[in-house]
N, C-alpha and C positions, 0 to 999 in steps of 0.2 A: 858416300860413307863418312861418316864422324865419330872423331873421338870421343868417348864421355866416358870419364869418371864416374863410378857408384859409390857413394860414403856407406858404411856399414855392409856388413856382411850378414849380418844374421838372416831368417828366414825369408822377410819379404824380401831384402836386399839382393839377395844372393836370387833368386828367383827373376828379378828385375835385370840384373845384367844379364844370366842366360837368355830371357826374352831378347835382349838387347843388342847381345854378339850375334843372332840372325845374321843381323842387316849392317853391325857399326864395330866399330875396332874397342872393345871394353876394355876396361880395367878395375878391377872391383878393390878398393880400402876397407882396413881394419886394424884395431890393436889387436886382435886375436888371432894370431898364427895359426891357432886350429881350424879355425873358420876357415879360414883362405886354404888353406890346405886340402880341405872338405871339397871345396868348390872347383881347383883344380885337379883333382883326381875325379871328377866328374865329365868336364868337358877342358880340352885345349886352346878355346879360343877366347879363355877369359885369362889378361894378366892380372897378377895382384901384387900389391905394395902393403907392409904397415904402416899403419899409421895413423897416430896419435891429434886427434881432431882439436882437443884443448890448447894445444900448441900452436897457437894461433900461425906464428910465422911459416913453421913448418907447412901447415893446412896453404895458406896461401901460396908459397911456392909448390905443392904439389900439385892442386888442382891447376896450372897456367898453362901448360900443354893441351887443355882439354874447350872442345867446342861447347860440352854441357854441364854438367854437374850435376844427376842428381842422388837429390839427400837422403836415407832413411837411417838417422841414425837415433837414439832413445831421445825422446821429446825434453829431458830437461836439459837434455844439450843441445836442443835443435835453434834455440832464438841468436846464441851466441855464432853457432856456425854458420847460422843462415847470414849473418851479419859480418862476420868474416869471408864468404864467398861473395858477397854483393861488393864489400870492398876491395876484392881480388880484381873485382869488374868480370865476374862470372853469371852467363845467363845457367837458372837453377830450378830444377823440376822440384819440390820438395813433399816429402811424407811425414814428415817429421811429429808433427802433432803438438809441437809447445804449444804450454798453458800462455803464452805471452800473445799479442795481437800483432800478427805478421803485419798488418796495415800500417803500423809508426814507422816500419822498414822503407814504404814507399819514396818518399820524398830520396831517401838513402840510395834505392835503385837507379830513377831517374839520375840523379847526377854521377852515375858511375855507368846510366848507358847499357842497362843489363833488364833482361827480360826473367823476372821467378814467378813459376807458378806453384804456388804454396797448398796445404791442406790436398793435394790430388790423389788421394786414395780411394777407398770404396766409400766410405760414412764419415766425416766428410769428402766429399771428392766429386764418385761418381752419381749421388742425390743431389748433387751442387747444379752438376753440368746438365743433367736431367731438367732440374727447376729453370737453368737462367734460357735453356733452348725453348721450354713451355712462356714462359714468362713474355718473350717475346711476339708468341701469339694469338696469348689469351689475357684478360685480367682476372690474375690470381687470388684470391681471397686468404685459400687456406693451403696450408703444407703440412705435410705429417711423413716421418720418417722413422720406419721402424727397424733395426738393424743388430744383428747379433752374429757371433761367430762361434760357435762351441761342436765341443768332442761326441759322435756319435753314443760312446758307452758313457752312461753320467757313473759318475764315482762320490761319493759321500766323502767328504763332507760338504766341498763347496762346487758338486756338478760343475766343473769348468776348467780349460786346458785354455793357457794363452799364447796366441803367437806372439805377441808383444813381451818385451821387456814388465814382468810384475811391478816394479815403481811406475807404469805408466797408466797400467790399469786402475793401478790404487790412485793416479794424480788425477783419475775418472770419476773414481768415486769419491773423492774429499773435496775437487774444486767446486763452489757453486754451479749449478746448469740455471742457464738461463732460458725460458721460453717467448712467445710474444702471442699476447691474448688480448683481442679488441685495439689492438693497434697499440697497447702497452708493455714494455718490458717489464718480466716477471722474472724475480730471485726466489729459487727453492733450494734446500739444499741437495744435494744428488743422491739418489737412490729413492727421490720421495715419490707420491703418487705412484705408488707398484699395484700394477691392472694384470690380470689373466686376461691371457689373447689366444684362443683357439688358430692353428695353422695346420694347413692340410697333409704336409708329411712328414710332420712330424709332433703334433698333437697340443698340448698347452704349455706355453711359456711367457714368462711373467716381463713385462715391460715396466722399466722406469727410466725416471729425470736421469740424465747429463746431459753434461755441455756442450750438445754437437750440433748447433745451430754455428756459433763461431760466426765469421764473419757475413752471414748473412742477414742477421742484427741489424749491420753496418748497411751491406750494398742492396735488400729488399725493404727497406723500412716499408714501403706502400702496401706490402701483403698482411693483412690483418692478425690473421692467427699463422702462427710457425711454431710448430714444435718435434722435437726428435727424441726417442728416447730408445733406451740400448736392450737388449731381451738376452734373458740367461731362461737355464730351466728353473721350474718352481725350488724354491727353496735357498737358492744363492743369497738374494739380497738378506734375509733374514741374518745366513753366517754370516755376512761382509758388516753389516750394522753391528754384530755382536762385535767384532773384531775394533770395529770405530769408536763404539761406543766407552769401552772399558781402554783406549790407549793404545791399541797397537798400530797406528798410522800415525802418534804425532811426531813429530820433529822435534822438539826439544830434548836434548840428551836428559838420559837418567841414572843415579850415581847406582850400580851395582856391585857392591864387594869393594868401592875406589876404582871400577874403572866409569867411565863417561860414556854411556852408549843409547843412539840414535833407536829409539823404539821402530819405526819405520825402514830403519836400514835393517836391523835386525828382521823385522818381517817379511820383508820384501827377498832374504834372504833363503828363507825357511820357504818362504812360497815359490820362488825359483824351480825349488822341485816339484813341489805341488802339485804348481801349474805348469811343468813343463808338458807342449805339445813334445808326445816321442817322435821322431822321425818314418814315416810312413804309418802316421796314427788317421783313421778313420776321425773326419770330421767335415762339418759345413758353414756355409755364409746363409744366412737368410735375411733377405733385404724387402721391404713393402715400403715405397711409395704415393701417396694419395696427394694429388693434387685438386683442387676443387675453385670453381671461377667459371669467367665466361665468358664466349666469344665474342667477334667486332660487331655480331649481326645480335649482340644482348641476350643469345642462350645460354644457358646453365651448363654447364660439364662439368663432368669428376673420371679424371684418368687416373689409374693405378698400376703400377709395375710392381710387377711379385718378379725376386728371385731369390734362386734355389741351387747352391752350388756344392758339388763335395770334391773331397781331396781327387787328386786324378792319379793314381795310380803308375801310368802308362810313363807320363813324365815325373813324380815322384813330387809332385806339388800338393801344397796346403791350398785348402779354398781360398782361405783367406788371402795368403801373399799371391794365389791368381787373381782374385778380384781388386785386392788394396793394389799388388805391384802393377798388374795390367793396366788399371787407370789409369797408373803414373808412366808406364813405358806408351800408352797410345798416346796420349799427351806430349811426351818428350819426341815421338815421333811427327806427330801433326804440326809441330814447332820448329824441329826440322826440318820440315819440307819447303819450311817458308811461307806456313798459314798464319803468320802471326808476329808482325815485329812490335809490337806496342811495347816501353818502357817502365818500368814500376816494379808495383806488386799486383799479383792478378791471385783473385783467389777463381775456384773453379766455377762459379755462376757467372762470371766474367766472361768467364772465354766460353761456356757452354752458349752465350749469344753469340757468338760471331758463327760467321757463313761458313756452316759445312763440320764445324768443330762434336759438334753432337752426333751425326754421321758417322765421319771417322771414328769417333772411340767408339761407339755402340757396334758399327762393324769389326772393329780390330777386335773389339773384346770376342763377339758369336765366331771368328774365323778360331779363336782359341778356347771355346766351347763353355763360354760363359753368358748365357740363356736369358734375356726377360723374357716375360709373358707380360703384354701390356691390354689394357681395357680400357675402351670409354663410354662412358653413357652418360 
């Protein structure tokens, strides 16, 4: 049994240490009193602390009791704290999703002796661990990743409930997405190329560009085509361009009446409620991966995993934080078992090559009733 710490509390967070107290002595962090509060009048066997992550000193003395760390706390804080745990000399599962390149960290790892696996959620994450176990035993040509998380009942205006913090979403749709086409790196800006994609249950939803190739840019340069793109229902991307296009995501403060205010903070604000997932709201994850390449013996193949997840009821879970947190608690478990002491930064195509890594998390996730259906021809 091991100690680990959870950074953040909110919904996948909170979901990740209950996975976690099964088997390990948890403790789940947060500025948010309520949150902790929430999660303890749930179950007994999770402690909690406040606590303030920007506070660097503090952050370091709190996680040092702990065998793990891992992170899910809002992505614009995530490069800062993932850099403060590495110099803790803390081995660290992370979710976190900064816009920054967890790979400059590396070097940082190494000399402090610590094991992070960064990006291990669902998209990127569990399409990672997928691709680097294929990768291994085929030559891959193409990838394509199609992944969305949204609310059973669509609501006008912008069809869409996030589990995520809303500045994260929106750091989705304003950062460049990069794709890789004929062995070249491609800059579009995000939300561009929007396709209608027929899916079997649940009918037509519209796919576009973001950034959720990430470090596989870096560690597949030899796969020809890679591209991922994020799926809402019809109609979203159009609201979200309106909203971009006339000013409500920039950054630069603007003088209203003498005071200074953050157009983006202000949205992000308003969209808080928006897009809040309610608490035992109907919804799902819908994930299609297409891999395409070919064997040692020079055949063609094209494998595809479709999944299909909804909220679970029984335990009071979001698809989303069972598929994003489960990656990361099968992960943090396969690492402690002692499948894995390599030094650095590992993103999760990494470690989906190593023996037996792709097994365990595809088993751990179906014991907790998160389903592929995979094809080849």
């Amino acid at each position: 049994m091991a100690e680990i710490i959870v950074l953040g509390a909110g919904m996948v967070g909170s979901a990740m240490a209950v996975d976690l107290s099964e088997n390990h002595k948890v403790t789940l962090a947060d500025l948010n009193l309520n949150s902790l509060e929430k999660i303890k009048s749930k179950t007994g066997l999770i402690n909690t602390i406040q606590l303030d992550v920007t506070h660097t000193e503090n952050l370091k003395n709190a996680v040092q009791p702990f065998d793990l760390v891992v992170c899910a706390v809002p992505g614009f804080l995530g490069f800062n704290v993932l850099k403060s745990l590495i110099e803790a000399g803390k081995n660290v599962v992370d979710i976190s999703f900064f816009p920054e390149n967890a790979l400059e960290l590396s070097q940082l790892a190494v000399q402090n002796n610590v094991t992070v696996i960064v990006d291990c959620g669902v998209a990127p994450g569990l399409g990672n661990i997928i691709l680097g176990y294929h990768n291994e035993r085929m030559k891959i040509t193409d990838f394509e990743c199609l992944v969305g998380g949204l609310p059973k009942i669509k609501k006008w205006p912008f069809y869409y409930k996030a589990p995520f913090s809303p500045v994260d979403v929106i750091e989705e749709y304003t950062r460049p997405a990069r794709y890789v086409e004929n062995g070249h790196t491609v800059i579009k800006e995000a939300l561009s190329d929007c396709e209608l994609i027929e899916f079997e249950k649940i009918g037509t939803l519209e796919a576009f560009n973001t950034d959720g190739l990430r470090s596989l840019i870096f560690t597949m340069p030899h796969i020809k085509n890679m591209k991922e793109k994020t799926l809402r229902y019809p109609g979203h991307v159009d609201t979200v361009k309106a909203l971009k296009a006339v000013g409500f995501f920039d950054k630069k403060p603007i003088d209203l009446k003498g005071q200074l205010i953050s157009p983006i903070e202000f949205t992000s604000k308003i969209l808080f409620h928006e897009w809040k997932l309610e608490e035992g709201e109907d919804e799902f994850t819908i994930m299609k991966i297409k891999l395409k390449g070919s064997d040692s013996d020079g055949n063609q193949q094209t494998i595809v995993y479709e999944l299909y997840d909804e909220y679970d009821p029984k335990t009071q879970t979001s698809s989303m934080a069972r598929t994003t947190g489960y990656t990361a608690t099968a992960a943090a478990n396969w690492f402690l078992e002692g499948n894995f002491n390599e030094k650095g930064i590992w993103p999760p195509e990494l470690i989906g090559k190593q023996t037996g890594c792709y097994e365990f998390v595809m088993a751990y996730l179906q014991e907790r009733g998160v389903h592929f259906n995979k094809t080849q021809s």
